[in-house]
PABA-577357 format. One line per 2 residues: their letters; for each residue x, y negated, z of C-alpha. Coordinates in steps of 0.1 Angstrom, whole numbers. Example, Ala and Ser with C-alpha at 12.3 -4.5 7.8 and 13.67 -1.06 7.14 Angstrom:
<nodes>
as) 123:45:78  137:11:71
</nodes>
This chain:
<nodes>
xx) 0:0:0  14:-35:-8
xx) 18:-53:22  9:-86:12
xx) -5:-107:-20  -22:-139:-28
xx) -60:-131:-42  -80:-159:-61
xx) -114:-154:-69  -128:-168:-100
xx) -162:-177:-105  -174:-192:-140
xx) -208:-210:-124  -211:-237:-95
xx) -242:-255:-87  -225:-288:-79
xx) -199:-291:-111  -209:-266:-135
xx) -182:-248:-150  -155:-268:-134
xx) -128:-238:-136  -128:-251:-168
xx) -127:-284:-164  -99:-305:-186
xx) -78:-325:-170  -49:-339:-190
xx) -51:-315:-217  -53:-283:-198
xx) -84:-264:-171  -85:-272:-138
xx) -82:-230:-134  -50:-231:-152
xx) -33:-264:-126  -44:-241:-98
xx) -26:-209:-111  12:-228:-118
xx) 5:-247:-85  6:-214:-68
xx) 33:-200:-86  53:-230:-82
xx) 50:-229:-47  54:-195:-34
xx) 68:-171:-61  80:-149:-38
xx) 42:-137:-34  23:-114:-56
xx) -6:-129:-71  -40:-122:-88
xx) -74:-138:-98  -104:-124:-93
xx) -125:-133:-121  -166:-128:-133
xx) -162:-139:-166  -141:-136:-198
xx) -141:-170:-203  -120:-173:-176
xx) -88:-151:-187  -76:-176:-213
xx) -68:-203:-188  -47:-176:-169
xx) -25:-165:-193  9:-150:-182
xx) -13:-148:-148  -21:-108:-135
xx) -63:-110:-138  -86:-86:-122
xx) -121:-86:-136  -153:-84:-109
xx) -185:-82:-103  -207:-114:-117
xx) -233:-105:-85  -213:-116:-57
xx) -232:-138:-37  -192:-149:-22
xx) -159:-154:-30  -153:-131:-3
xx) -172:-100:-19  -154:-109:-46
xx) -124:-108:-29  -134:-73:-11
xx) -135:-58:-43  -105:-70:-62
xx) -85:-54:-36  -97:-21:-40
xx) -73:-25:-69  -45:-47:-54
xx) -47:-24:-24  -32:-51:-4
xx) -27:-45:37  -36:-83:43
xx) -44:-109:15  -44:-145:13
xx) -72:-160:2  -72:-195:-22
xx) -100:-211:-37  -98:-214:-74
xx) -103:-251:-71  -75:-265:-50
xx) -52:-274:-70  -26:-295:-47
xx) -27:-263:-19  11:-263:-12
xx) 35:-236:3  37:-244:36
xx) -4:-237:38  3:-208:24
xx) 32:-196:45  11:-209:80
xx) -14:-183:65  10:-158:65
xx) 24:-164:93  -17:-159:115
xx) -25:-131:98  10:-111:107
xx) 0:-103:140  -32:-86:156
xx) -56:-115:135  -82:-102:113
xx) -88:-135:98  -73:-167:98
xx) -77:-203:78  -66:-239:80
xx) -78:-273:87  -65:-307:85
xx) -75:-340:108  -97:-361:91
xx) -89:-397:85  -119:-412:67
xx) -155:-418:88  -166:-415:55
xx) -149:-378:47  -163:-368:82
xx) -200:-376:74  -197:-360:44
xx) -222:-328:44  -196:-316:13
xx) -169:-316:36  -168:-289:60
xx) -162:-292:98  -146:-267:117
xx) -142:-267:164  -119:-247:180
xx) -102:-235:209  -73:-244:225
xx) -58:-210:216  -72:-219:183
xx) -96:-195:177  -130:-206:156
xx) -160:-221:176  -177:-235:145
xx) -178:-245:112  -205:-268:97
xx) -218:-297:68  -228:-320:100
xx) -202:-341:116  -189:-320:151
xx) -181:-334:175  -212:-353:172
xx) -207:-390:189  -231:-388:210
xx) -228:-423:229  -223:-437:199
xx) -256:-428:188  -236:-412:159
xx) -218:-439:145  -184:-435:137
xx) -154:-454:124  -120:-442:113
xx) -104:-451:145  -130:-427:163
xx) -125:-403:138  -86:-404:141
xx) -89:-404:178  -106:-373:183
xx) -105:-337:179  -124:-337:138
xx) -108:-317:113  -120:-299:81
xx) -118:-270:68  -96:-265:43
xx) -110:-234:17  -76:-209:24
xx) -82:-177:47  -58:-149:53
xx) -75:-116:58  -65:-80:75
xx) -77:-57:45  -98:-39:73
xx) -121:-63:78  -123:-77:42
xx) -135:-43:36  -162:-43:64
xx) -172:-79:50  -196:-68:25
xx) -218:-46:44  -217:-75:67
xx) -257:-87:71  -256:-125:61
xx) -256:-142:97  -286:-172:104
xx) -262:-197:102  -244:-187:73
xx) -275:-187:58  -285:-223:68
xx) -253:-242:67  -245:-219:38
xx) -210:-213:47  -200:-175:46
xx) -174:-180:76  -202:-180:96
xx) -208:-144:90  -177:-132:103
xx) -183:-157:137  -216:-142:139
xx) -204:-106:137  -185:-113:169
xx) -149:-114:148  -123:-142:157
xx) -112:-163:130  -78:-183:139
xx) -75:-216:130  -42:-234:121
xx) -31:-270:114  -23:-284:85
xx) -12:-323:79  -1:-317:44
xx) -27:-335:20  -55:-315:0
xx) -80:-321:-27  -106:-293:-30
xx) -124:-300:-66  -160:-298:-52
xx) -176:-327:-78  -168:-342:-111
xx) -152:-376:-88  -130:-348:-72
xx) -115:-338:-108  -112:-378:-111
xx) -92:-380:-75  -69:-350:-90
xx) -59:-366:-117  -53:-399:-101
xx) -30:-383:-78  -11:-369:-106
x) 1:-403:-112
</nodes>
């Protein structure tokens, strides 16, 4: 069994930005500045995309491809199943979409999910009262051992005396950060994810971390400062290429 690879599922539709894995920017698919990102910035790690579509291979040229399942409900099924062929002990999980996720994400991953972790995944503080209140932006509390309390669209903590109303000094000044869309998983429990019910939460907020929470499994959480641009909208494509230069 290979002890360790990078895994990036692949899917052709999103609600939000329809077919944004194929997106151009500057002449080339978003898809495609995801893949050289990752190779770029940890060769040393084996590497495959999960994909649902076809359409998807030519952007990934050069790039191992393992074709899926179009049924997945989440990138995590998908996930699940492409490793019934990588056959990976634990697998790092990146979302097809961030395309400035840089080595030292990736090595902190590796590094929570070498020991007794069955999951793991990053966050970042947040900076921006605007970013925080953003329902696209995803809000993760935990522990000071770092383990998971919650993840979820709403702003947590939730200023209460402040009826709510925050301003990036509050924001900077306490404990918000956001979840950044990079897991590490023990192939045991990616396995076990699929026959996983979906949890109440999950199903309201929407977020499939929530399943593994509400399955009574730990997920780790560890800090990031280095900057990240996760292409959830068409103004996030526009904020990629900006920061090109």
């Amino acid at each position: 069994m290979m002890k360790l690879a990078i895994i990036v599922p692949c899917r052709l539709e999103s609600t939000r930005f329809p077919r944004k894995l194929l997106h151009p920017i500057r002449g080339q698919p978003l898809l495609r500045w995801v893949a050289e990102r990752i190779a770029m910035q940890v060769p040393e790690l084996p590497l495959f995309f999960a994909v649902d579509d076809e359409q998807l291979c030519p952007p990934l040229a050069g790039f191992q491809t393992i074709m899926t399942s179009p049924a997945h409900v989440s990138g995590t099924d998908r996930l699940a199943e492409a490793n019934r062929t990588v056959q990976a002990d634990r697998v790092i999980n990146i979302q097809a979409d961030e395309p400035l996720v840089t080595g030292a994400q990736i090595r902190a991953l590796v590094q929570l999910i070498s020991g007794d972790a069955s999951i793991a995944t990053l966050a970042t503080p947040f900076k921006r009262a605007a970013d925080f209140t953003n329902p696209n932006q995803v809000k993760v509390t935990f522990g000071p051992d770092g383990r998971a309390l919650f993840f979820s669209r709403s702003p947590l903590p939730f200023a209460r005396e402040r009826g709510g109303v925050v301003d990036d000094a509050w924001v900077e000044a306490n404990p918000c950060y956001k979840h950044l869309g990079l897991y590490a998983y023990h192939s045991r429990l990616l396995e076990k994810f699929p026959s996983l019910p979906p949890g109440r939460y999950e199903q309201i907020e929407k977020l499939e971390q929530l399943r593994v929470l509400e399955a009574g499994y730990d997920i780790m959480v560890g800090v990031t400062d280095d900057p990240s641009i996760g292409v959830d909208t068409l103004e996030d494509a526009v904020k990629f290429e900006q920061s090109l230069g």
